[in-house]
N, C-alpha and C positions, 0 to 999 in steps of 0.2 A: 504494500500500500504506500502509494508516493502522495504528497500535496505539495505544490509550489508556490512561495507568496515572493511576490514581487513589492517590492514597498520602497520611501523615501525615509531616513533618518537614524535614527540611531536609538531608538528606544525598544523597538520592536524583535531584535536580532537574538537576544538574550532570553525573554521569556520564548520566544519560537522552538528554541532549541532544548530548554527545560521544559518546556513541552510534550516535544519529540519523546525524552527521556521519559517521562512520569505517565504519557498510556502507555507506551511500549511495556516501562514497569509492570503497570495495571493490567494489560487488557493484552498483552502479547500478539501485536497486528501486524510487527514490524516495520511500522510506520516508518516512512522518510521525510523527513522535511529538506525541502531544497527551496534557500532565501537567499536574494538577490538585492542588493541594494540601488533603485534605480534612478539615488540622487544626483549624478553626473552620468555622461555619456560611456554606454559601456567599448571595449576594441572587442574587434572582429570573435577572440578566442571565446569572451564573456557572454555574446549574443549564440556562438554556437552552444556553448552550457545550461544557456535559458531554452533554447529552443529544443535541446535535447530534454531536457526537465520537462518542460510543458505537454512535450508527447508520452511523455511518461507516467504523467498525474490523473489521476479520479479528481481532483481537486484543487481551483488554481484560485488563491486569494490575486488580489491588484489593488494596491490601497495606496494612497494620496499622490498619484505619480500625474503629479500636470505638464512635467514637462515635453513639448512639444517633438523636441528632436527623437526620446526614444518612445513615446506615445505612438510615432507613425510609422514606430518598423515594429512595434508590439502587436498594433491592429492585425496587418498582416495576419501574422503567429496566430492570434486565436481565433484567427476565420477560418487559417487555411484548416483548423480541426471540429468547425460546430459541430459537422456530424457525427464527432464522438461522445460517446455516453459518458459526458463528466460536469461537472459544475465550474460553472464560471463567476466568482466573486468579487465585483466590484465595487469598492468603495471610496468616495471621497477623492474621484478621479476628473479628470477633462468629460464632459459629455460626450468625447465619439468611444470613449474607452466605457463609461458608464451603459452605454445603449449595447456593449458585448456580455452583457451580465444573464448569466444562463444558470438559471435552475431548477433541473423540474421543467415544468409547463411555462415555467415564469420568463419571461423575456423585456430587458426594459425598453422603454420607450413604447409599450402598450398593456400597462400595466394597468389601468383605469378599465381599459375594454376588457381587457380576459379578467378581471375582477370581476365586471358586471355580470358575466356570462353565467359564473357561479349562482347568483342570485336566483332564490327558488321562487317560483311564482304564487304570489300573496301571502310571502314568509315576511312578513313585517319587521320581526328579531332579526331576520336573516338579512332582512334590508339594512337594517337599524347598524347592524354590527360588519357589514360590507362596507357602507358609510364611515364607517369609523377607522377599516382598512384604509380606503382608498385616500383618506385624509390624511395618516399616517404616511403612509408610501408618497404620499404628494407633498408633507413637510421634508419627510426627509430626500428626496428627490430634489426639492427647491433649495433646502440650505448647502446640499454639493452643488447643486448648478454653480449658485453664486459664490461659492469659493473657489470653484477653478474659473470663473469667469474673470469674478472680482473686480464685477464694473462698478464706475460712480462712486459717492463716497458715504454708503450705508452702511458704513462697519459696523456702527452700534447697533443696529436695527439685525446686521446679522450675529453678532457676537449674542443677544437677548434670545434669538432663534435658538442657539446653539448652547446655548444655557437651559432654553426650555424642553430642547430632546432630551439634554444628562438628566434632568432632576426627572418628565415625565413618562419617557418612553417606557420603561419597566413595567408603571404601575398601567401603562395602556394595553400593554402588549396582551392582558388578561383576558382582552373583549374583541380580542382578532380571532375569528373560527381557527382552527385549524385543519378543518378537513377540505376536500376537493381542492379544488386550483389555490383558493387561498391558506393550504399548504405551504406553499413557497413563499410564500409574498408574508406570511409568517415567519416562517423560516430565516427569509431576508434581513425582516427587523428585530429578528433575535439576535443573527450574527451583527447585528449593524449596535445594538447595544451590548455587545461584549465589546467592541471597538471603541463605544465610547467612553469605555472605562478599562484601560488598557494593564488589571494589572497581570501580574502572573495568570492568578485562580483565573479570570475571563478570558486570557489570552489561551488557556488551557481548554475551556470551556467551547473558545470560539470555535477552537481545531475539530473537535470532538463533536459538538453538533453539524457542522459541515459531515465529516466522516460518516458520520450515522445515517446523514438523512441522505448523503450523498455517494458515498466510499464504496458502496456496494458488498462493505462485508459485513458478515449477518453475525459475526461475533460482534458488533456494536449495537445490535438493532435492539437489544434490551434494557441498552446503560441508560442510567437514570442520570442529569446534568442540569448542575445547581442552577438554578436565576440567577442572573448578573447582576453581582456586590455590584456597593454603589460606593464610591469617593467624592467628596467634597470637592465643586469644582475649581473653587481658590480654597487657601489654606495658609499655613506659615508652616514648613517643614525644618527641622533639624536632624542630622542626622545621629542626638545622641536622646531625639523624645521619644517617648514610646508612640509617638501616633501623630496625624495631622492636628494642629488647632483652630480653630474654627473663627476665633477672637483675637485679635492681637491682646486683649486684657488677662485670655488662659494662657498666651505664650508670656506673657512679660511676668506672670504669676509662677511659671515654671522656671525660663530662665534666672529670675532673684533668685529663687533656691539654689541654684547649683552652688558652687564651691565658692569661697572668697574671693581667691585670687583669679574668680574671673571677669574677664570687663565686664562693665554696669550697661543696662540697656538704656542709653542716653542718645538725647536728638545729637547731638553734638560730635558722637563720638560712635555712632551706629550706622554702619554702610545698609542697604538695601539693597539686598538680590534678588532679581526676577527669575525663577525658574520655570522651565515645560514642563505644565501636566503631565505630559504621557514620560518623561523620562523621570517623574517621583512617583506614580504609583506604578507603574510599570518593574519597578525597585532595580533600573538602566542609571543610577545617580551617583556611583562613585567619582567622578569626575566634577560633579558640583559638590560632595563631603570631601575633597580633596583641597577645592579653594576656601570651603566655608572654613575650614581647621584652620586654615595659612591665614586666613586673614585675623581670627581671633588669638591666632599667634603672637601677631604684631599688636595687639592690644585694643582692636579693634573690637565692640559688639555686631552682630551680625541679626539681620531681621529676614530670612531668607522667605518669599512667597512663591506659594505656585501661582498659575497664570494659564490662559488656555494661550493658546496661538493666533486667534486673531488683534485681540484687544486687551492693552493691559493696565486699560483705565479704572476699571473697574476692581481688583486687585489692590492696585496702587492709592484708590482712593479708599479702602475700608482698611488696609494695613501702615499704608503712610502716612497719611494724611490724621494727622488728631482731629479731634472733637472740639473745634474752637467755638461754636454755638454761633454768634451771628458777628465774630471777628474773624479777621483776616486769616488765612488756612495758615496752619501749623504743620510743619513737616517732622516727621517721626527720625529722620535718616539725614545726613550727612552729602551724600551722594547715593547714587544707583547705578550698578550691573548690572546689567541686561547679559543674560545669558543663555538666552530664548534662539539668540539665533533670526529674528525675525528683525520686521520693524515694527514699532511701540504699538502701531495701530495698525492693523491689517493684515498681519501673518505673511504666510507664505507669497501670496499670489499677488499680494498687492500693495499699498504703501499711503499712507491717510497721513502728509506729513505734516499738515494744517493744522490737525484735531491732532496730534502729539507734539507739538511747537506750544500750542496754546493751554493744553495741558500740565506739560515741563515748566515751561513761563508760570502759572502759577505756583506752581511745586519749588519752584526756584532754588534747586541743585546740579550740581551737576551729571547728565547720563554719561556711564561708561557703556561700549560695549563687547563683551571679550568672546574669543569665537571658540565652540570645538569641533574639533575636524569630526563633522556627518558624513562626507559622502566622499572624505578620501582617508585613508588610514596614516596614522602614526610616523608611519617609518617611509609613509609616501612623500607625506611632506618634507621631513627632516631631510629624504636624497634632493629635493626639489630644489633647483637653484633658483626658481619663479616663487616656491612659498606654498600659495593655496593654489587649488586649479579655480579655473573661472566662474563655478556654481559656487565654490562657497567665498568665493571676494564678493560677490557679486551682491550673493543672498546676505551675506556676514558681517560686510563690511560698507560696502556702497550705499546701499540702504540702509543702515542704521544711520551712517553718516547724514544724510539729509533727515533724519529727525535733531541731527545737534551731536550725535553717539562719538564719542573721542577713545583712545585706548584702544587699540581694535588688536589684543593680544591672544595669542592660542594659547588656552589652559590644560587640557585637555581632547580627547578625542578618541576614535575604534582603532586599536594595536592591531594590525594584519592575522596575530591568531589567536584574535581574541573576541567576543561573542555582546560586548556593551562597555562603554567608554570609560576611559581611566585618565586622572589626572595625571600631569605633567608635573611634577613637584617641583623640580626648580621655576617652571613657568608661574606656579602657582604661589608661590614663593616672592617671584618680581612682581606680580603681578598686587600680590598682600601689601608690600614694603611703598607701593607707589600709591598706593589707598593710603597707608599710614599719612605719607609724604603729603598728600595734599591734604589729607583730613587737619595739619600741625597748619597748614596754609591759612585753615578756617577759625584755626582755635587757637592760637597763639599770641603771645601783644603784638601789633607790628614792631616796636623797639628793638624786639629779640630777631626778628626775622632777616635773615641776609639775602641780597637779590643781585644778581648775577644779567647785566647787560650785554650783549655779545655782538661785535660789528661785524663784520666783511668787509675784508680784502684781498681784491682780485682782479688787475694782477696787482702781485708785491708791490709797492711801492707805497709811500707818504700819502700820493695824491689819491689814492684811492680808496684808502680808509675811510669807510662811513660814504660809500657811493651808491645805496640801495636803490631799486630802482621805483624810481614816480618817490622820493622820501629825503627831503632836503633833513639828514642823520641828525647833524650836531645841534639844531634846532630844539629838533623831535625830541632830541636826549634831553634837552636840556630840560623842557617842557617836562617829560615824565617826573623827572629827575624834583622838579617843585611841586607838583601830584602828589610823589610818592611820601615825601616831607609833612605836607600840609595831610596826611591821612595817619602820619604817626610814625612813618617810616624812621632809623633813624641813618640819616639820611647828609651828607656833606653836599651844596648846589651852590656852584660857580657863578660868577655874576653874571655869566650869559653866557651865552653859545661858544663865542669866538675863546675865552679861557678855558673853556671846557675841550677845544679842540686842542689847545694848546697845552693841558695839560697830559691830553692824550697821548698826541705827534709826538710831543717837545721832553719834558723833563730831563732823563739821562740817556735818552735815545742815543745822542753821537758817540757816546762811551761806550755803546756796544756797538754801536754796527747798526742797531735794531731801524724797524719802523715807524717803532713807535716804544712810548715810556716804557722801561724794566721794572715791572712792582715785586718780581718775584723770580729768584735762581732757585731752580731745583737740580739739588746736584745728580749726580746719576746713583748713585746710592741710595736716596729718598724716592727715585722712579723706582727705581728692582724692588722697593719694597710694595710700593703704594698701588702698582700699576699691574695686572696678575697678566698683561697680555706681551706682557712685553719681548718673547722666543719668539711668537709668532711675529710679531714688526719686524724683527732683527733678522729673520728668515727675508723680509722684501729689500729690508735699508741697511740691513747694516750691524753690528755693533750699537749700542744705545752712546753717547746722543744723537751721533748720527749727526746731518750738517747743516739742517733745518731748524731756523731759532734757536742758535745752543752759543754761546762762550764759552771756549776749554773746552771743561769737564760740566758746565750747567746747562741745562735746557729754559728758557726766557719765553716765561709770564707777563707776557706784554700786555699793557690797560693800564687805568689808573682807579685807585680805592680813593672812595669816595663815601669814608664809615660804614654801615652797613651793606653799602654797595660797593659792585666791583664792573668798573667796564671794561670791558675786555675785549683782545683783538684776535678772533681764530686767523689761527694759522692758513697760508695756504694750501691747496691741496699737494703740491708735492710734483704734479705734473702738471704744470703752469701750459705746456704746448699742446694739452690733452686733457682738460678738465673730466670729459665725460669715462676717459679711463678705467678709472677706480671702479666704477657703478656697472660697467659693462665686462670688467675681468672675471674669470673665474675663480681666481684668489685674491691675493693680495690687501694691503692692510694700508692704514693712513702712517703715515711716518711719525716718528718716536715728538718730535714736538706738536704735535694736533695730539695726539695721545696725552700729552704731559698738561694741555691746558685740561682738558675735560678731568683729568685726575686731580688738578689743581685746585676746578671747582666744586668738587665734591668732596673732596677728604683732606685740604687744608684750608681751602677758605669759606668750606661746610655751605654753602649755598643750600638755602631751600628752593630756589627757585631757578627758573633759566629763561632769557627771554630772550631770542634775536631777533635784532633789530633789522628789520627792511628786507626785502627778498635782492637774491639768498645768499643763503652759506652756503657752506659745503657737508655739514653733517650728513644731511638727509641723502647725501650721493654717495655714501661710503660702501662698499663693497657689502656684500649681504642680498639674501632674499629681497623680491620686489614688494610682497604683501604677505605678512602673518610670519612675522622674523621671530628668530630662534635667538640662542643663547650666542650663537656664534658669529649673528650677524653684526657687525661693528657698529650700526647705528642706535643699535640698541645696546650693545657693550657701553658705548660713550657715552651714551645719553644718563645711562644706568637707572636709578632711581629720581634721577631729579623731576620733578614736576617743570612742564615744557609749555611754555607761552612764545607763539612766532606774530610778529608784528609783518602781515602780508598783505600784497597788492591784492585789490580786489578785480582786477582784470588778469589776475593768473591762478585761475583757478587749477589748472591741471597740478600747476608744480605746487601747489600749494598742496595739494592729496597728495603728494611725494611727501612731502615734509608732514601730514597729519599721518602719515602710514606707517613711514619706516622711523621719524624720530619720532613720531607720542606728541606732534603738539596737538594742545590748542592753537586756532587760529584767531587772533584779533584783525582784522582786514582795515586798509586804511584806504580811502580814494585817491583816484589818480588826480594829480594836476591839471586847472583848467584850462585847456590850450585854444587858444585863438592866432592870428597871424601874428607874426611877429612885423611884419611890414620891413621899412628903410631907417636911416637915422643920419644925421649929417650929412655927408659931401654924399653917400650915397644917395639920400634923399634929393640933394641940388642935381644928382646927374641925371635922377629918373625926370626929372623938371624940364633940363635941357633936351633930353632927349622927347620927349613933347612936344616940346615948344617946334622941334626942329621939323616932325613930321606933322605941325600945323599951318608951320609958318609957309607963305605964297610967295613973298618978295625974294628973289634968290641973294641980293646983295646979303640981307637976312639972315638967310640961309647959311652963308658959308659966313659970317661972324660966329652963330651959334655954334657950328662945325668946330670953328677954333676952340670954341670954349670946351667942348666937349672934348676932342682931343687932350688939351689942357689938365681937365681933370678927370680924364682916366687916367694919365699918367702918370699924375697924381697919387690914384688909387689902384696902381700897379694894373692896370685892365689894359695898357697900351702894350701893343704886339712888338715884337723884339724884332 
């Protein structure tokens, strides 16, 4: 006995296979499960494996797979077999894949008319309770439509649908016949609420009622198979409670119990995680117990929620949001994770970035959001020198980003032999420490707070420090620089712009050689210590210091301190005739001084923060994965834990998702300059005059005065031919 599912994600793979396991135990059928994960495009090898499967099943699940590309070579596949005697189970698919849905007598897309058919004539109950089917079958038929469609922007309207199948379908299912044609159409919406409640027990249940009604072996046709448990469609999960809580007032009652020394569940100091339904009760959730420990690690309280997948307003407003009665909304959390995978409104298929803009705005924290590898494995990505494949940048990253979503790190994700997702510890780890980081951003005096300014120059030289583009620099700085003061900061500001450059350029510059001011020798002693990458540089450049930024034996912290603050000059890249180098090599590393400043900022001049000033640098081009960087990638090496603010043009959007992707920023965007003609000025001005004059003037005597004149003074103005 074979059954095939075909599915999208990552929650489902684990209980399928406990599954397999537990009738086999039971019922000795020897059942196969063959599951197929059809969230990215499958090669040539993986479609001949489904297609050998599918010929080989009594029983073929197809659940939430909308995408187009492998939707139209699926079709195919289960036409070319209707005439075999097996079940075809569709759920929560594209309508051309939901109209192949075979069971029984049952066929969709004429489900209404072979309903009717059943109806006995002048059976009024009979009526009464076909009615009741065909109502059923028509909600649930309308709420996939409009997920794989995902037109307009009725999310709420479907997210309240989708609410009202989990809580009603069970106790409706009581008043559907069960005999003659509405057999199946039964049938249907049993299997369709064990789906909607994905844990093990239903996942088990769901196999098992297909088999029975469908499997054609008559060692099933007695088993008796519970009603589908029900779970709470939001919650607050932990993974050290004994159960979901229904209240954030019974989780904040259990959490104070725990142990002393553990964090206090404080707005201030409490992250907020989003997590999927289907991968908490489904019990597919090691991978979110892996970040929720890491972040309580660092001293964080954690308020973890489930959430369905279209909409996570509703979630966020009975667990985040306090009880402020007719004042302004209170936020329970610090920030929020989004580890759904989706975007805040809309789920899968679609993206409502209006209604989570204006949401977030009132919630007024900041959304992270961190990805786990669904629909590529573990060890796919780590060989990947691209990162994520383009379903999950796409799904993971792109769209959460147009909700505001920053941080777009992998925590977790499916190991190649392994059956439901696992965290990534040390990702999970960075990922804690950089929550910490900004959490100290929100709660700290500004007094205490050190801020890390960072310019571009490119190429080397004097005159190019502080040359962003569309961003007159030293200005700008100077401007922050009396902001950051007047909010608390503690803060040293130059009496304007023009000192402020000169303290930069100038100071002890010509004593080294430098470009700019020397705040800071780090000898090479203090790099071996401070710096853990440093074999690897020394493998591209050299020996440490190397010949970039360095005196002797020191490598040169160029910027000037300014109390609290530090401006500072990164380095060049190192291949001044080849900038894009670095970003396009397959190894290679930034040289021993761009290393030395980011180590500078970090762990001797302890920076909380990092802000570069005006596009761009060069960080975000440093060798490494393109999206969903690892440990190894250098922009994330550099960057390390600092909390990342980029002062960017708002007409470069693209490089600017370089810089939010691979270094972690935030983006603050600034407008471009307002440009009009610039016209003439001076003798320029006089000769566009003459030259006017000359092709208005009639009188030729005239004519060849003006001539002189003009000759005259182009020669003046270098424009006379040699």
């Amino acid at each position: 006995m074979k059954t095939t599912v075909l599915f999208v994600g990552s929650s489902l793979l684990g209980p399928l296979k406990a599954a397999e396991d537990e009738i086999n135990r039971l019922y000795r059928v020897g059942l196969r499960v063959a599951a197929h994960n059809f969230g990215a495009p499958l090669d040539e090898g993986e479609w001949a494996a489904v297609e050998r499967d599918l010929a080989e099943s009594e029983v073929v699940f197809v659940i939430h797979v909308t995408d187009g590309e492998n939707a139209a070579r699926l079709i195919p596949l289960l036409s070319r077999s209707e005439t075999k005697e097996r079940a075809v189970i569709v759920i929560n698919c594209m309508p051309e894949l939901m109209r192949r849905t075979r069971m029984g007598k049952l066929r969709f897309g004429g489900v209404e008319d072979e309903a009717s058919d059943a109806v006995g004539s002048g059976a009024k109950s009979a009526r009464a309770s076909e009615s009741r089917a065909r109502k059923l079958v028509k909600g649930v038929g309308s709420w996939m439509g409009e997920q794989a469609r995902a037109r307009g922007k009725g999310s709420g309207s479907r997210h309240a649908q989708y609410q009202r199948l989990v809580e009603r379908m069970p106790a409706l299912l009581r008043f559907v016949p069960g005999a003659g044609r509405l057999r199946d159409v039964k049938n249907y919406l049993y299997l369709f609420c064990y789906f909607l409640q994905p844990t093990p027990d239903n996942i088990r249940s769901m196999l098992l009622h297909a088999l029975k009604h469908y499997g054609g072996d008559t060692r099933l046709a007695r088993v008796k198979i519970a009603m589908p448990e029900a779970v709470p469609s939001v919650g607050v999960y932990h993974p050290d409670a004994p159960s979901i809580f229904g209240t954030f007032e019974a989780y904040r009652r259990w959490y104070s119990r725990r142990a002393s020394n553990r964090p206090k569940l404080d707005a201030s100091n409490t992250v907020g995680l989003l997590l999927m339904r289907t991968n908490v009760v489904s019990g597919t959730r090691r991978h979110y117990d892996g970040l929720i420990r890491a972040v309580e690690r660092e001293g964080l309280a954690v308020l973890p929620i489930i959430s369905t997948f279209m909409d996570n307003r509703e979630a966020c407003e009975k667990f985040f949001v306090a009880d402020s009665g007719d004042g302004p909304r209170e936020s329970r959390v610090s920030q929020i994770v989004s580890l759904t995978g989706f975007s805040f409104v809309g789920g899968p298929a679609m993206n409502d970035s209006e209604a989570a803009v204006e949401f977030l705005k009132g919630l007024n924290v900041p959304l992270r959001s961190a990805v786990s590898l669904d629909v590529q494995t573990v060890e796919a990505w780590q060989d990947s020198r691209t990162g994520l494949n383009p379903v999950q940048a796409g799904m993971q990253v792109a769209i959460p980003e147009i909700d505001g979503a920053t941080e777009p790190f992998v925590y977790g994700g499916m190991p190649a032999a392994g059956f439901e997702p696992v965290a990534i510890e040390e990702r999970c780890s960075r990922v804690a420490r950089r929550l910490r980081r900004w959490n100290r951003l929100q709660t700290a005096p500004r007094s205490e707070l050190k801020i890390a300014l960072v310019l571009f120059c490119f190429p080397p030289n004097k005159g190019n420090i502080g040359t962003a583009a569309d961003l007159d620099v030293f200005p700008s700085l100077h401007e922050i620089l009396k902001s950051l003061r007047a909010d608390g900061y503690a803060v040293e500001v130059p009496a304007g712009a023009d000192e402020l450059r000169g303290l930069v350029l100038g100071g002890n510059s010509e004593s080294f050689g430098a470009v700019a001011n020397v705040a800071y020798r780090m000898n090479v002693e203090e790099y071996l210590r401070l710096c853990p990458y440093v074999s690897e540089i020394e493998k591209e450049w050299g020996s440490a210091p190397g010949r970039t930024n360095t005196f002797g034996r020191d490598l040169l912290i160029q910027g000037a301190r300014l109390g609290n603050v530090f401006v500072a000059v990164q380095p060049t890249f190192g291949y001044e005739g080849d900038p894009m180098r670095l970003l396009m090599s397959h190894g290679g590393a930034p040289h021993h001084g761009f290393a030395a400043l980011y180590t500078y900022l970090e762990k001797i001049f302890r920076a909380d923060a990092v802000v570069h000033t005006g596009t761009h640098g060069a960080l975000e081009f440093m060798p490494g994965k393109q999206v969903g960087l690892s440990g190894e990638c250098w922009p994330d090496r550099l960057i390390g834990e600092l909390p990342h603010v980029y002062l960017y043009s708002v007409n470069n959007p693209s490089e600017g998702s370089i810089a939010r992707r691979r270094a972690y920023a935030g983006l603050v965007s600034y407008l471009t300059p307002p440009v009009e003609d610039a016209g003439l000025y001076r003798e320029l001005a006089s000769l566009k005059e003459l030259l006017l004059a000359y092709r208005q003037a009639q009188d030729e005597r005239e004519r060849e005065q003006i001539f002189a004149s003009i000759e005259e003074s182009a020669e003046a103005l270098h424009f006379a031919g040699r």
